[in-house]
Each structure stands twice: as structure tokens, then as C-alpha cells.
DRENLOKE-542915 format. One line per field, with one value per residue (C-alpha): residue in one letter; residue number from 1; x, y, z. Coordinates in steps of 0.2 Angstrom, whole numbers, padded with zeros to 4 digits. Layout:
% residues N
kolfi = A, ...
filum = NUM, ...
u = X, ...
v = Y, ...
w = Z, ...
//
This chain:
% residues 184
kolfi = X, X, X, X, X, X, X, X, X, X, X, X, X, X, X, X, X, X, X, X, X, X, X, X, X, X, X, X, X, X, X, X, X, X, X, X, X, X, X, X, X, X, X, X, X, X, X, X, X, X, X, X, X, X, X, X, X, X, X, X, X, X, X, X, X, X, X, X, X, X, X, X, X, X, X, X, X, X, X, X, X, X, X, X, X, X, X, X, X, X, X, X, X, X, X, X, X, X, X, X, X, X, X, X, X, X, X, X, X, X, X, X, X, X, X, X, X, X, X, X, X, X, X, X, X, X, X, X, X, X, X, X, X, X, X, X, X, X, X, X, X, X, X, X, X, X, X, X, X, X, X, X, X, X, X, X, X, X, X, X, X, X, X, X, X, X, X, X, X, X, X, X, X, X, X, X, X, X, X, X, X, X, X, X
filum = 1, 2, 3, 4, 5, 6, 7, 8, 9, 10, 11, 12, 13, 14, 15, 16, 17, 18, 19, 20, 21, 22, 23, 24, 25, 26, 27, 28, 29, 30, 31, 32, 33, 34, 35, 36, 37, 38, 39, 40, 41, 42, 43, 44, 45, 46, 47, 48, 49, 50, 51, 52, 53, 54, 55, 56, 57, 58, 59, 60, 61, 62, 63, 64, 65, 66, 67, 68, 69, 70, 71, 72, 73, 74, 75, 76, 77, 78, 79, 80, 81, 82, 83, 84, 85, 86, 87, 88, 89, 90, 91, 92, 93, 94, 95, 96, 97, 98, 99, 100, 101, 102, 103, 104, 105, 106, 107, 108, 109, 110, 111, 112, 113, 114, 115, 116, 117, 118, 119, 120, 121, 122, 123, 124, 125, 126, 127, 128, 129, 130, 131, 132, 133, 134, 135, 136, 137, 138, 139, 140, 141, 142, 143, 144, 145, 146, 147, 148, 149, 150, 151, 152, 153, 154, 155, 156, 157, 158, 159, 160, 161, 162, 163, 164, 165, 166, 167, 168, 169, 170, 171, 172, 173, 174, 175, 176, 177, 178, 179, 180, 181, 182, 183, 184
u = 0225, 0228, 0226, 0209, 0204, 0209, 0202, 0183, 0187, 0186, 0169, 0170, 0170, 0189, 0194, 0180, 0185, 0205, 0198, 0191, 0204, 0218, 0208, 0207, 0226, 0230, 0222, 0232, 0249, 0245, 0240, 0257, 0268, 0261, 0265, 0282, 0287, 0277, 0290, 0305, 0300, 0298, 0314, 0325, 0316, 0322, 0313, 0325, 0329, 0346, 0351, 0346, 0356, 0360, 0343, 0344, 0360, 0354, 0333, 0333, 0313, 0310, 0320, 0309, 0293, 0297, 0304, 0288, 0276, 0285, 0287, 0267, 0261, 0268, 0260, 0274, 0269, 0260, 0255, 0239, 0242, 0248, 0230, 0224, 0233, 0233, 0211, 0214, 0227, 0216, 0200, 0210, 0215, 0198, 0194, 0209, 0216, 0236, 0234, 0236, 0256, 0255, 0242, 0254, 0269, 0262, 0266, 0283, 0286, 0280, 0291, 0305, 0304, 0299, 0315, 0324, 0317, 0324, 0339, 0340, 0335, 0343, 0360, 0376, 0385, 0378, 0374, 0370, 0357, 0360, 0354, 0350, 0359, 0366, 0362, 0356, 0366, 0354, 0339, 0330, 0323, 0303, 0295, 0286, 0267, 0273, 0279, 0265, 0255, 0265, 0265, 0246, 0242, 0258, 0249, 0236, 0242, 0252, 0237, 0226, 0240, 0241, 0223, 0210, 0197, 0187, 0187, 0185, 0168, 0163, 0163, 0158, 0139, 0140, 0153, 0145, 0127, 0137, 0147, 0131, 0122, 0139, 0138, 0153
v = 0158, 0138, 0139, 0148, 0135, 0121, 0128, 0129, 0111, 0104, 0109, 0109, 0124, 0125, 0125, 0137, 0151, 0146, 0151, 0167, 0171, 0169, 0180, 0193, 0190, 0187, 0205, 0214, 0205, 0209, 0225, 0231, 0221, 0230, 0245, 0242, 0234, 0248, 0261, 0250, 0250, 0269, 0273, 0262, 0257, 0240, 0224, 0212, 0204, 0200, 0220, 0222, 0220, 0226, 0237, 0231, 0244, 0257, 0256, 0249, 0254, 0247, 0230, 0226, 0229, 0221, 0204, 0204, 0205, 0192, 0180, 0183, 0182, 0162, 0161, 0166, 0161, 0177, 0183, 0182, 0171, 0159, 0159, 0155, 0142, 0133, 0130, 0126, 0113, 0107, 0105, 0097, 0084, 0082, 0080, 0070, 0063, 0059, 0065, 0083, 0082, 0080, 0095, 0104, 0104, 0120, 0131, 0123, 0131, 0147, 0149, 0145, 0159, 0172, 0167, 0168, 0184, 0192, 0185, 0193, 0209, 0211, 0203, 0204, 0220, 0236, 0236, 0250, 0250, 0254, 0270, 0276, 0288, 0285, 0268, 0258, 0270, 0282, 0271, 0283, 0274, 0274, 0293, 0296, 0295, 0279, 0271, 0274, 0265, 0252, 0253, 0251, 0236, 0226, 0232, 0222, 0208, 0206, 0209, 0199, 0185, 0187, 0190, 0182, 0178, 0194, 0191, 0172, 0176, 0189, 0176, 0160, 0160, 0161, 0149, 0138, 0140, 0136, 0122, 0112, 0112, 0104, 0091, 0098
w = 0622, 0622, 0642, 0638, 0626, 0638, 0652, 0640, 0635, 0652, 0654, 0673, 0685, 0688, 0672, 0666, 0681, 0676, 0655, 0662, 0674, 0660, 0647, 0662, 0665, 0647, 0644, 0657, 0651, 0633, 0634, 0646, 0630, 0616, 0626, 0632, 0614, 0605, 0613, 0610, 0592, 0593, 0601, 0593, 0577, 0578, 0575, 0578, 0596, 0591, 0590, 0609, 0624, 0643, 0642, 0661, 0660, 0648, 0654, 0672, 0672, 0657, 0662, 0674, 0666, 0651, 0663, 0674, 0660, 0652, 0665, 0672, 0652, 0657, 0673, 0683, 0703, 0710, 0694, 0688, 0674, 0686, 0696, 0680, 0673, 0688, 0688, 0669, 0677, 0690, 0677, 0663, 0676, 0683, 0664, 0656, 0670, 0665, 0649, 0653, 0654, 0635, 0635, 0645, 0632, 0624, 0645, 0644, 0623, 0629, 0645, 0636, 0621, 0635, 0645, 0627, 0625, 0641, 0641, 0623, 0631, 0647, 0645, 0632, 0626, 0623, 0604, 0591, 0577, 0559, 0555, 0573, 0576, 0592, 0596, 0611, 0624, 0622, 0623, 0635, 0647, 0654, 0657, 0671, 0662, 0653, 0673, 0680, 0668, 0667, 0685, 0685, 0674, 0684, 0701, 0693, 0687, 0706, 0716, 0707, 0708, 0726, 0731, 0718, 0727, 0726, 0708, 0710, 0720, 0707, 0694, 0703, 0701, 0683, 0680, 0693, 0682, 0665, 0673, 0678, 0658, 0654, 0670, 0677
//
């Protein structure tokens, strides 16, 4: 939500359709997270990431759901989020000028705990849980109802990536009205 803030800040067009554009993308990403970590929670009743590993062995579905949201939720190219980010980018410059690489320091934190969080997901030994009674082998992996959802929201989030410009145009004339009281 920083991007969003940023985007709001520079009071110019770009960044105003990148602020809108990331709570859109924001939205879809979030959504498909609380999902996906809502039913690792219920299946496995751990919190910590530490206690996962090689879910891309026992859960291939759900390994690359979990990646893919991940890596769009910090503007991955062709994601949504990366459409986003870059008109925040592009009005924060118009805006601050040089001073957006400082700005910035907060996309490079937020990349870095989501490739930490994969990597803690997807790689290392098969581990057990205390108290589960038969541990992360048995982590069943996504159902059919819970795929096609996820399969929807990341349809979304790749299409939008890929073709934003119907959304774009929906949004334009009143970004474009809100941009002018500000001068930008």
C-alpha cells in the first residue's frame, strides 16, 4: 500500500492511474494469499515458515499459486502489480525527479521477504509438524473448486498484466479530471 500512497503523492496523472491500478492489483494478490495461506493453515495448522518445505514436491498446484501471487504481489513483470508500480514509478519521477531511488527502498524490502518466503516453501527437506498427525507428506494438495479459483484471480492478475489498457481507458477520464485540480 506504500506504492498506492506514492503513487497519491505525486499528484500527477501517471502516478494517480499506477495508485489505482496497484489497489486493483493489490486487491486480486491479497485476496488469492489469504486464500492459499488460509488453507495451509487449515491443513497443516502451522504458522511458522520454518516448518515448511518442498511443497513444490508434495503440492505442485499449490506451488505455483503460492509463487505467482507472491512474486506479482511485488510487481513481478506481466503481472498486474508490475503495470502498477511502473505509472507510480513514472509519476514519482515526474514528481521528485532523483530522489525516488531513495523512495524505492521500500519495492526492493518487499521483494526480498517474498523471495525468502518461497524459498522457504518450496525448497529443503520434507518436514513434519508437531501434533499433525502425519506431517507435510500428506499435505493435500489444491481441490478442484479451490484451483479454479485460484485460477481465476491469477487469470486476472496475468491478463491485466499483459493487457491493461482497457482498464487504463476506463479509468482515464477521471484520473485525468483529478489530476488537473492538483496541476498535474
Amino acid at each position: 500500500m506504500g506504492v498506492v500512497l506514492l503513487g497519491i503523492a505525486a499528484l500527477n496523472e501517471a502516478g494517480l492511474n499506477g495508485a489505482v491500478m496497484q489497489m486493483l492489483a493489490h486487491g486480486l494478490a491479497a485476496g488469492l494469499l489469504f486464500m492459499l495461506i488460509g488453507l495451509l493453515y487449515e491443513r497443516t495448522h502451522q504458522r511458522e515458515l520454518a516448518a515448511y518445505g518442498s511443497l513444490n514436491r508434495t503440492a505442485p498446484r499449490f506451488s505455483v499459486f503460492i509463487t505467482l501471487t507472491l512474486l506479482a504481489s511485488v510487481g513481478l513483470p506481466g503481472s498486474a502489480g508490475f503495470i502498477a508500480e511502473l505509472h507510480v514509478l513514472i509519476g514519482a519521477y515526474g514528481r521528485w525527479g532523483g530522489w525516488l531511488a531513495l523512495l524505492s527502498i521500500g519495492v526492493l524490502i518487499s521483494a526480498a521477504y517474498a523471495l525468502r518466503a518461497i524459498r522457504r516453501l518450496s525448497t529443503g527437506p520434507e518436514r513434519s509438524f508437531a501434533g499433525a498427525a502425519a506431517g507435510i507428506a500428506t499435505f493435500a494438495d489444491l481441490k478442484r473448486s479451490e484451483t479454479l479459483t485460484a485460477g481465476v484471480l491469477s487469470t486476472a492478475i496475468v491478463i491485466i498484466g499483459f493487457y491493461p489498457a482497457p482498464l487504463l481507458g476506463l479509468m482515464s477520464a477521471s484520473v485525468a479530471r483529478l489530476a488537473l485540480h492538483f496541476g498535474g
